[in-house]
C-alpha positions as CSV (number, residue, x, y, z in Angstrom):
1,X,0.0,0.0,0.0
2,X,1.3,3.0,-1.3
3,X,1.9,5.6,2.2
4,X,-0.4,8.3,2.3
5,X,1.3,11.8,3.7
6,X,-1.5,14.1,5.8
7,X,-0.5,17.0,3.5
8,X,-3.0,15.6,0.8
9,X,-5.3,16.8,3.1
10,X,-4.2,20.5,1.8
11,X,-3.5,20.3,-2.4
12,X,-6.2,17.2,-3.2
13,X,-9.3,18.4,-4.9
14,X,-12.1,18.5,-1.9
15,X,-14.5,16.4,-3.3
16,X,-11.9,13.4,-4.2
17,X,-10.8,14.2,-1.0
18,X,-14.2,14.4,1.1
19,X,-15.0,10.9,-0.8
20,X,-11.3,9.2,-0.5
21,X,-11.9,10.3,3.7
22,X,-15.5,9.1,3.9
23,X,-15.5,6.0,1.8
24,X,-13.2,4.1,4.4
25,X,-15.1,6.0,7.4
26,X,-18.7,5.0,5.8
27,X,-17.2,1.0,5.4
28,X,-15.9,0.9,8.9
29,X,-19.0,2.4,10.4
30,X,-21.4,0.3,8.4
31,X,-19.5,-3.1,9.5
32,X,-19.4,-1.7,12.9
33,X,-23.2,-0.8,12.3
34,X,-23.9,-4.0,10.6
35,X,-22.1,-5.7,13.7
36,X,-24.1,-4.2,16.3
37,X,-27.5,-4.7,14.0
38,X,-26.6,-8.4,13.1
39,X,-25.7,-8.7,16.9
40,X,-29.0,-7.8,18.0
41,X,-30.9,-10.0,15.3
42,X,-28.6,-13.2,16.7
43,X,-29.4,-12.2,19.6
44,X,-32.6,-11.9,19.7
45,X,-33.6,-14.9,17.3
46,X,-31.0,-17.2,19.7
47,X,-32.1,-16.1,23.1
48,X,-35.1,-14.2,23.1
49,X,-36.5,-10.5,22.2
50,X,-36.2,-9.6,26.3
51,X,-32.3,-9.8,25.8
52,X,-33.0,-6.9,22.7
53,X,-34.2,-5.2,25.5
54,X,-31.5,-6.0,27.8
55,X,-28.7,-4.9,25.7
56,X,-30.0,-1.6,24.8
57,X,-30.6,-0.8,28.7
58,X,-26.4,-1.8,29.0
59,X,-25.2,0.1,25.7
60,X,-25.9,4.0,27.6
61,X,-23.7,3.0,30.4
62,X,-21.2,1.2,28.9
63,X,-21.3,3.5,26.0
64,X,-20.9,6.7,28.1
65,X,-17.6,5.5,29.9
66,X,-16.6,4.2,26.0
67,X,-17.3,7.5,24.9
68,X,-14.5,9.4,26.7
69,X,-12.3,7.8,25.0
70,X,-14.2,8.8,21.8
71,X,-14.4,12.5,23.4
72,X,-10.5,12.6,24.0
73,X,-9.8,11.1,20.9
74,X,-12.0,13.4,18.8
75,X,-10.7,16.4,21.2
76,X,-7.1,16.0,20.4
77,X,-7.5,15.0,17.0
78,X,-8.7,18.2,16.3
79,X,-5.7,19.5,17.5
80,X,-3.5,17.2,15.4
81,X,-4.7,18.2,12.4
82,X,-4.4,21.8,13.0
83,X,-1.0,21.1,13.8
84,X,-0.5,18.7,11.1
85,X,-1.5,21.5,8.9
86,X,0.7,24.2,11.1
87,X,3.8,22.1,10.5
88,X,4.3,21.7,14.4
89,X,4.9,17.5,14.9
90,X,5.8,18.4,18.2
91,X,2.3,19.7,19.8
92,X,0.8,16.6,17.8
93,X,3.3,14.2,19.4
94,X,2.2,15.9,23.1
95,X,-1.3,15.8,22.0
96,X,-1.7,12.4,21.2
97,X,0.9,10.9,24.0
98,X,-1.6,13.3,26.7
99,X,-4.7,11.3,25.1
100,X,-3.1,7.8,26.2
101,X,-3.0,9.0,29.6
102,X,-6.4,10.7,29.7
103,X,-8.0,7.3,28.3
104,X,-6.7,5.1,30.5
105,X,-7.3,7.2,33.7
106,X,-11.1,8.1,33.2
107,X,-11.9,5.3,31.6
108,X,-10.3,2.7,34.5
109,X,-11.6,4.6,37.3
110,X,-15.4,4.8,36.2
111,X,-15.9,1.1,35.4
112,X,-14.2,0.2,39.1
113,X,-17.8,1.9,40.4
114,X,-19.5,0.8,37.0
115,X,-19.0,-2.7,38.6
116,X,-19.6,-1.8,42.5
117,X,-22.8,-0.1,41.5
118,X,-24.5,-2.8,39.3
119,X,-27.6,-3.3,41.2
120,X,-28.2,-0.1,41.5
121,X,-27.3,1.2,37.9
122,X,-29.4,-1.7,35.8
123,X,-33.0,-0.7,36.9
124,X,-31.9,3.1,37.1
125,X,-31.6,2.8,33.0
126,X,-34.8,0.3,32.5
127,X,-33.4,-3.0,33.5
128,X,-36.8,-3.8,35.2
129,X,-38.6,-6.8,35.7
130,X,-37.7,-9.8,33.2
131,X,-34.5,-7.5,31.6
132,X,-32.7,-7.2,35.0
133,X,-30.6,-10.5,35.3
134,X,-30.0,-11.1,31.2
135,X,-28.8,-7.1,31.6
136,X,-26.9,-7.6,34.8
137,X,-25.1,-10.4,32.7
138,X,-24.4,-8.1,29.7
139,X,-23.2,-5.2,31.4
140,X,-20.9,-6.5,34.1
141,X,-19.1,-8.9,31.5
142,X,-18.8,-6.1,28.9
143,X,-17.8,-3.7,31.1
144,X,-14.4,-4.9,31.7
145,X,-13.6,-4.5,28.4
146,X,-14.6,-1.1,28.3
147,X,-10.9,0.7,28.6
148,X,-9.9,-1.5,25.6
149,X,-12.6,0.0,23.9
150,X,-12.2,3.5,24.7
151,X,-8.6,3.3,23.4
152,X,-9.4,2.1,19.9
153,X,-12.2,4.9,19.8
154,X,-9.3,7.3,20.5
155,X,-6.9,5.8,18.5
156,X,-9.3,5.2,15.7
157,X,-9.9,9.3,15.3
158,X,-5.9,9.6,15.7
159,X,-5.1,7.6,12.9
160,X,-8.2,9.7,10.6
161,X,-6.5,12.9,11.7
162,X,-3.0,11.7,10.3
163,X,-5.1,11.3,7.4
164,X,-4.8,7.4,6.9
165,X,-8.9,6.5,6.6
166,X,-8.0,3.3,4.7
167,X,-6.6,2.2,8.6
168,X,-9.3,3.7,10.8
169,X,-11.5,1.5,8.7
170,X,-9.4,-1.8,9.1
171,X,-10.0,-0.9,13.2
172,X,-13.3,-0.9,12.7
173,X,-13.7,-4.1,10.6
174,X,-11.0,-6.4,12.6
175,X,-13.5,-6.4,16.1
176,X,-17.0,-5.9,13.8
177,X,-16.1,-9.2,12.0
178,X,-14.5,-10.9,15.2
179,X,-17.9,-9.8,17.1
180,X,-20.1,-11.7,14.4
181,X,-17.5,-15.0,14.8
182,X,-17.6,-15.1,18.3
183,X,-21.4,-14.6,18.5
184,X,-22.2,-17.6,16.6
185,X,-19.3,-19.6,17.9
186,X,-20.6,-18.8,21.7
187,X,-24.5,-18.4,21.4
188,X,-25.2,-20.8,18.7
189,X,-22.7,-23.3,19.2
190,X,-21.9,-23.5,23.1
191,X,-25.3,-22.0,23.8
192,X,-23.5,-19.7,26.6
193,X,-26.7,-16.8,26.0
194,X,-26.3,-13.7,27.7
195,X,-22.6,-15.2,28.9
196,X,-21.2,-15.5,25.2
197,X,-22.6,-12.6,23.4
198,X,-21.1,-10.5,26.3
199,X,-17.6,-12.0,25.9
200,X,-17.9,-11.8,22.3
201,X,-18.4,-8.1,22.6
202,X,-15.3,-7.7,25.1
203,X,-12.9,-10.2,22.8
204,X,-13.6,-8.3,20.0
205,X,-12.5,-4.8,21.7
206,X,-9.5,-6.5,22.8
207,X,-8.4,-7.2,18.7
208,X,-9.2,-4.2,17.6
209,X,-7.0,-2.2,20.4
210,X,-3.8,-5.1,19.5
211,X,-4.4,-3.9,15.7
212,X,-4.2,0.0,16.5
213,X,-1.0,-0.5,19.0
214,X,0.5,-2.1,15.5
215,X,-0.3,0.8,13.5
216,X,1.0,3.3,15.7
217,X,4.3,1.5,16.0
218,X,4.2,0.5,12.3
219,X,5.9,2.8,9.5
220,X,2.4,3.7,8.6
221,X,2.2,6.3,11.4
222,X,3.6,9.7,11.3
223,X,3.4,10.1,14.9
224,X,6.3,8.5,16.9
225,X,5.6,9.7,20.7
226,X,8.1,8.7,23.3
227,X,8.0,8.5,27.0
228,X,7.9,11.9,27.4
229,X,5.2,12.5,25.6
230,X,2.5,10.7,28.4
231,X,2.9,13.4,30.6
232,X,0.1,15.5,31.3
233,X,0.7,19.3,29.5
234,X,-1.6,21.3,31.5
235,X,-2.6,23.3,28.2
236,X,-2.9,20.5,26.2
237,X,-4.6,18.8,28.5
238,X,-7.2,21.9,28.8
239,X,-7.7,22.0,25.2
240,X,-8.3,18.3,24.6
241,X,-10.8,18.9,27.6
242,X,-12.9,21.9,25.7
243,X,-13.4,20.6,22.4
244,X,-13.7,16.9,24.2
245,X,-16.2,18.0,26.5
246,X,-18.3,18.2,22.8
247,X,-18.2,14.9,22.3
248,X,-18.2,13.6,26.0
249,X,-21.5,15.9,26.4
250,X,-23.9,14.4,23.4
251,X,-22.9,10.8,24.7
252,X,-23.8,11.9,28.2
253,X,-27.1,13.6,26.4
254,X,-27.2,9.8,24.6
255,X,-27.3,7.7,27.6
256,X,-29.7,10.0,29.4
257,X,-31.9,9.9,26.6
258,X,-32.0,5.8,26.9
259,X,-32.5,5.8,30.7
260,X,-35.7,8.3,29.9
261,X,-37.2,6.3,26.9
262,X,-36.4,3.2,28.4
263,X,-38.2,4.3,31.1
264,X,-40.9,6.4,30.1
265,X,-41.7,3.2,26.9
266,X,-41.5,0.5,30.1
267,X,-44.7,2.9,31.8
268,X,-46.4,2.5,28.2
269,X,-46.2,-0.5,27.1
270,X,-43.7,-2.9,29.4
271,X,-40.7,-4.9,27.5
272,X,-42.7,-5.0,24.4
273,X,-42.4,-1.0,24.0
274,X,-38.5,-1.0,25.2
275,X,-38.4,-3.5,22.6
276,X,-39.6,-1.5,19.8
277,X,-37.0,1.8,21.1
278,X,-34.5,-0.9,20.8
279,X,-35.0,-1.8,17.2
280,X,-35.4,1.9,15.7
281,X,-31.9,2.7,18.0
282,X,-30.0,0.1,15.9
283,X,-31.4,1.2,12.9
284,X,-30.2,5.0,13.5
285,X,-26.8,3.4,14.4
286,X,-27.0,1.3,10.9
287,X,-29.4,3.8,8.8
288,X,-26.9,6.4,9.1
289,X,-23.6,5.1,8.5
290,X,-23.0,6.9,5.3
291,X,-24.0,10.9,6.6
292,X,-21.7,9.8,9.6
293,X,-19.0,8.5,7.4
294,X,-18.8,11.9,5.2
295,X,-19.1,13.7,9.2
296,X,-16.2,11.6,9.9
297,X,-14.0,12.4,6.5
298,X,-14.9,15.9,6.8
299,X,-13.4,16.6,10.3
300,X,-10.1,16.2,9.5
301,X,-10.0,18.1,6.3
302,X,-12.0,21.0,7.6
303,X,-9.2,21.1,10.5
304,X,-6.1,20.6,8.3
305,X,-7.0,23.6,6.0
306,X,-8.3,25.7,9.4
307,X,-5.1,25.2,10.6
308,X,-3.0,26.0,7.2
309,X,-5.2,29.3,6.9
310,X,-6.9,28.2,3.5
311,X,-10.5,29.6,4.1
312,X,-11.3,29.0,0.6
313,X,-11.0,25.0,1.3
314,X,-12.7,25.3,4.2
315,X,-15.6,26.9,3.0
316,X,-15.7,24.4,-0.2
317,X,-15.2,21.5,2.4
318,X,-18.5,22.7,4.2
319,X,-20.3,22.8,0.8
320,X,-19.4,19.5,-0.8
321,X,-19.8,17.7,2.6
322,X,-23.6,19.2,3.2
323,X,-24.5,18.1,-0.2
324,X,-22.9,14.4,-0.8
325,X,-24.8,14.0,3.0
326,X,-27.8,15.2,2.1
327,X,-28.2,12.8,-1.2
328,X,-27.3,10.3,0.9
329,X,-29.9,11.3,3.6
330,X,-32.5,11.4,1.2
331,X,-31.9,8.2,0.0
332,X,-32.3,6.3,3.6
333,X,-35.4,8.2,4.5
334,X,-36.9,6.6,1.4
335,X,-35.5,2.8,2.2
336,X,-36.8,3.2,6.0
337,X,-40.0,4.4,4.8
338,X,-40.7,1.8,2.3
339,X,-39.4,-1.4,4.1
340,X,-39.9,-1.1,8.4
341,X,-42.3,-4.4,8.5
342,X,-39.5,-6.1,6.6
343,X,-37.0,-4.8,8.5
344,X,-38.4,-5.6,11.8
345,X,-39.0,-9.1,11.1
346,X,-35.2,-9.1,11.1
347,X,-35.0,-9.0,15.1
348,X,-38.3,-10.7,15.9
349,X,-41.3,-12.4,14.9
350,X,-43.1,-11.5,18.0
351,X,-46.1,-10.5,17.2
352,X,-46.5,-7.8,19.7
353,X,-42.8,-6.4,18.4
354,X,-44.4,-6.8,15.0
355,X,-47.4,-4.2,15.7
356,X,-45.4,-1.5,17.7
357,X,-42.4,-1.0,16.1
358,X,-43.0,-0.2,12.3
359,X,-45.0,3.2,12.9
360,X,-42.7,4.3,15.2
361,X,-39.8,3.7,13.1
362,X,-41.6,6.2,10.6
363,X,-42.2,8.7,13.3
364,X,-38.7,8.6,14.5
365,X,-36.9,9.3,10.4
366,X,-39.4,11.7,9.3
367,X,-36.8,14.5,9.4
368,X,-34.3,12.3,8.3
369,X,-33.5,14.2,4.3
370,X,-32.5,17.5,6.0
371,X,-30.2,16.1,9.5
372,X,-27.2,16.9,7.2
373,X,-26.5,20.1,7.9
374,X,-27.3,20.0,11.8
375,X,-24.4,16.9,11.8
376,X,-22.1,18.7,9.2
377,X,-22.9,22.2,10.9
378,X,-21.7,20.6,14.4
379,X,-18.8,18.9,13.5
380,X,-17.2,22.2,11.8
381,X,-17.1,23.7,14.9
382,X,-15.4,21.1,16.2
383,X,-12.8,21.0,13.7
384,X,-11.7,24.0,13.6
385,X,-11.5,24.6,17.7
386,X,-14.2,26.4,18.5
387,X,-15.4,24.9,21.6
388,X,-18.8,26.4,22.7
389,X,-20.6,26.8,19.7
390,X,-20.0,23.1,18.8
391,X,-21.0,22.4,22.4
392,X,-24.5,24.1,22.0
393,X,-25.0,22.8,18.5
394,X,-24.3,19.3,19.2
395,X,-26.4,19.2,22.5
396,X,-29.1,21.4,20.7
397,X,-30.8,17.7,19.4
398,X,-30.4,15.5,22.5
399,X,-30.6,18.1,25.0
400,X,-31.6,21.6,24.4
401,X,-34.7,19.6,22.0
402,X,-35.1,16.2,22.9
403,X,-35.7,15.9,25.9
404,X,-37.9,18.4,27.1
405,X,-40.1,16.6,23.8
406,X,-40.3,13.4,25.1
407,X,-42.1,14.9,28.7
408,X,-44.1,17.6,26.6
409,X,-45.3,15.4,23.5
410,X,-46.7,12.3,25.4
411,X,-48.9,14.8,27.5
412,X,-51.5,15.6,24.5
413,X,-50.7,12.6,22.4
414,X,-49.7,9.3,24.4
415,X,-47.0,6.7,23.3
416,X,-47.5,8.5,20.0
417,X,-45.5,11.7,21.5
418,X,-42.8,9.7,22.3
419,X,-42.1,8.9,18.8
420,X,-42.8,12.2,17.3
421,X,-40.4,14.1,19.6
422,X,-37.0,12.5,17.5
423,X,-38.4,14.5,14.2
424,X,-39.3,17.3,16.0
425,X,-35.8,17.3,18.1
426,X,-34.2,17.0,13.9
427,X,-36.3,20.1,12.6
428,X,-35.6,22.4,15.6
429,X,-32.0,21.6,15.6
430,X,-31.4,21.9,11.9
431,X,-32.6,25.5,11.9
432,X,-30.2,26.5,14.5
433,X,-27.5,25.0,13.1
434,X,-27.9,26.3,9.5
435,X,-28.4,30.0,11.0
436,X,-25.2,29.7,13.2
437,X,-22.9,27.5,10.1
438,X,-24.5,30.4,7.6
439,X,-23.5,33.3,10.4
440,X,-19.7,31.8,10.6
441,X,-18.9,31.4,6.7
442,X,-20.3,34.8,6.5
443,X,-18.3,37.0,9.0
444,X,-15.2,34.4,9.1
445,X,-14.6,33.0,5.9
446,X,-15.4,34.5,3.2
447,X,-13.5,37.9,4.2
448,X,-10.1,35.8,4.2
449,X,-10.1,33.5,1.7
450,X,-8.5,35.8,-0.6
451,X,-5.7,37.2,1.5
């Protein structure tokens, strides 16, 4: 394989860049999507639709403590590429030696109370009735593996900054495809249930961190950190924090939105409603892969030419991003419209399932054509540093919208609210966002991209 140097991020066209960045992102997520949907399906089919249930009541927990890794990772990324683009290998070295030591020091020390508060956390976030043992199960097996994954989350964003996709996508395939192995080899063969889809889980986190320790001491990577380099740079450390704190927030927003529907769906209609929120979760995991995979391929070009003061690329990056997400936004909203009976029957044939959870898998991507430009409008921000406006844009779906929805929308219209609050969460976020991205171009782009 021929090396690729992150400079291309600055002289390649934009939109053979944006799709040479995205293709790889958009595979890895869509295995890693197709992993988590074929999970559920085997899971489901193999041990029963209460473990659906079960597993989505573990992933906001487990997730959340994942996620700082992701928040670090994404956090000083941003930072790499700027510096990348800069010329200054030495901040980037600092940077991503200061995310090691940040991963492995929040992540460790919340799944040592993860574990001690298990009773306790598993009905907080749903895990009533028939879900609490097969969830207890899930999440106290899975969440030792938990650091592993929050290190090949960071990692995975390093590696996109340094502008190798092709490689964040092999660390997205390698524990997607040993996931999928291990399920059948543990649930189907040695009929271990709740046991062997939870070790499959951790084993597969376990490859995909051995495959990303390669990389980085492979001659594929640019960045060579030494000891040094671990310790903690207070300014470093604080900016990694501001634009992390972005990503860390909507995951926090994430998990609190799960303990609320999960909770909120339980009062409506028991397991069978959980159920149903579980279904249409892993189809907005899967759905989506390809607007995420162009969010993905965008961030690090956005930030390379932010940091390398070409404005003009910038604001063409925006552009061709927006549009090749919005196609592809357009396209999903008609598959998930057309086919969410067939779809369905995927995970269950329970015939209670069956009813429930077509509807509301049209309720939830109504808005679904026009989410490009919140998640494109968002992750600019991001890119190029500016902590608090991507902070309020990202948390102006989950939070700010969201959530207030799903108590205000089931008081005139029932169950029915429920569902109808994820469109209306899309529409009111996507009008902020366009009036804020529109704002920034204006007064900060387009006066400097000729000087």
């Amino acid at each position: 394989m021929a090396k690729v140097s992150s400079q291309e991020l600055g002289n390649q066209p934009i939109g053979k860049l944006l799709i040479k960045q995205a293709v790889p992102a958009s595979i890895g997520i869509l295995v890693m999507s197709l992993n988590i949907l074929i999970d559920t399906i085997f899971v489901g089919n193999w041990i029963g639709s209460v473990a659906i249930a079960a597993i989505n009541v573990v992933l906001p927990v487990s997730f959340f403590i994942a996620a700082l890794g992701m928040a670090i990772g994404i956090g000083g990324s941003s930072i790499i590429s700027r510096a990348l683009g800069a010329d200054d290998s030495t901040k980037a070295l600092t940077t991503f030696g200061n995310q090691i030591t940040l991963t492995v020091l929040f992540t460790v020390s919340l799944v040592i109370p993860g574990l001690y508060f298990v009773d306790s956390i598993i009905p907080a976030f749903g895990g009533k009735g028939a879900i609490f043992v097969p969830a207890k199960i899930y999440y106290t097996i899975v969440l030792y593996g938990i650091p592993f994954l929050a290190l090949c989350m960071m990692g995975n964003t390093v590696i996109r900054a340094e502008g190798k996709p092709k490689f964040a996508m092999y660390a997205m395939l390698i524990p997607s495809v040993g996931n999928l192995l291990l399920d059948y080899i543990l649930i189907k063969v040695f009929d271990f249930g709740m046991y062997g889809a939870a070790w499959a889980t951790t084993a597969s986190y376990m490859l995909c961190l051995g495959f990303i320790i390669w990389f980085f001491f492979s001659n594929n990577s640019e960045l060579k950190i030494t000891n040094c380099n671990f310790k903690l740079q207070l300014p470093i450390v604080k900016e990694i924090g501001s634009l992390g704190f972005v990503t860390l927030s909507r995951q926090a927003a994430v998990s609190v939105t799960y303990l609320l529907m999960n909770n909120i769906l339980f009062e409506f209609g028991g397991e069978t409603s959980v159920t149903a929120y579980a279904i249409v979760g892993r189809m907005i995991m899967f759905a989506f892969f390809p607007i995420y995979g162009i969010t993905q391929g965008f961030l690090p070009i956005a930030g390379f030419n932010y940091g390398a003061q070409n404005y003009k690329r910038v604001r063409e990056s925006i552009i061709t991003a927006i549009t090749y997400a919005a196609i592809l936004a357009a396209l999903v909203f008609v598959f998930l419209m057309v086919f969410p009976e067939a779809i369905t029957r995927l995970f269950t044939q329970d015939e209670a399932v069956l009813r429930e959870t077509p509807p509301a898998m049209r309720y939830v991507f109504l808005a679904t054509p026009i989410i490009a430009v919140q998640l494109i409008g968002a992750a600019y921000f991001q890119a190029i540093g500016k902590a608090v406006p991507a902070l309020l844009l990202t948390l102006s779906r989950q939070a700010i919208f969201f959530i207030p929805l799903i108590f205000i929308l089931p008081y005139f219209y029932g169950e029915l609210g429920v569902w109808l609050a994820f469109p209306a969460a899309d529409i009111l976020s996507t009008i902020v966002t366009a009036y804020y991205l529109h704002r920034e171009v204006k007064l900060n782009l387009l006066p400097y991209e000729t000087k």
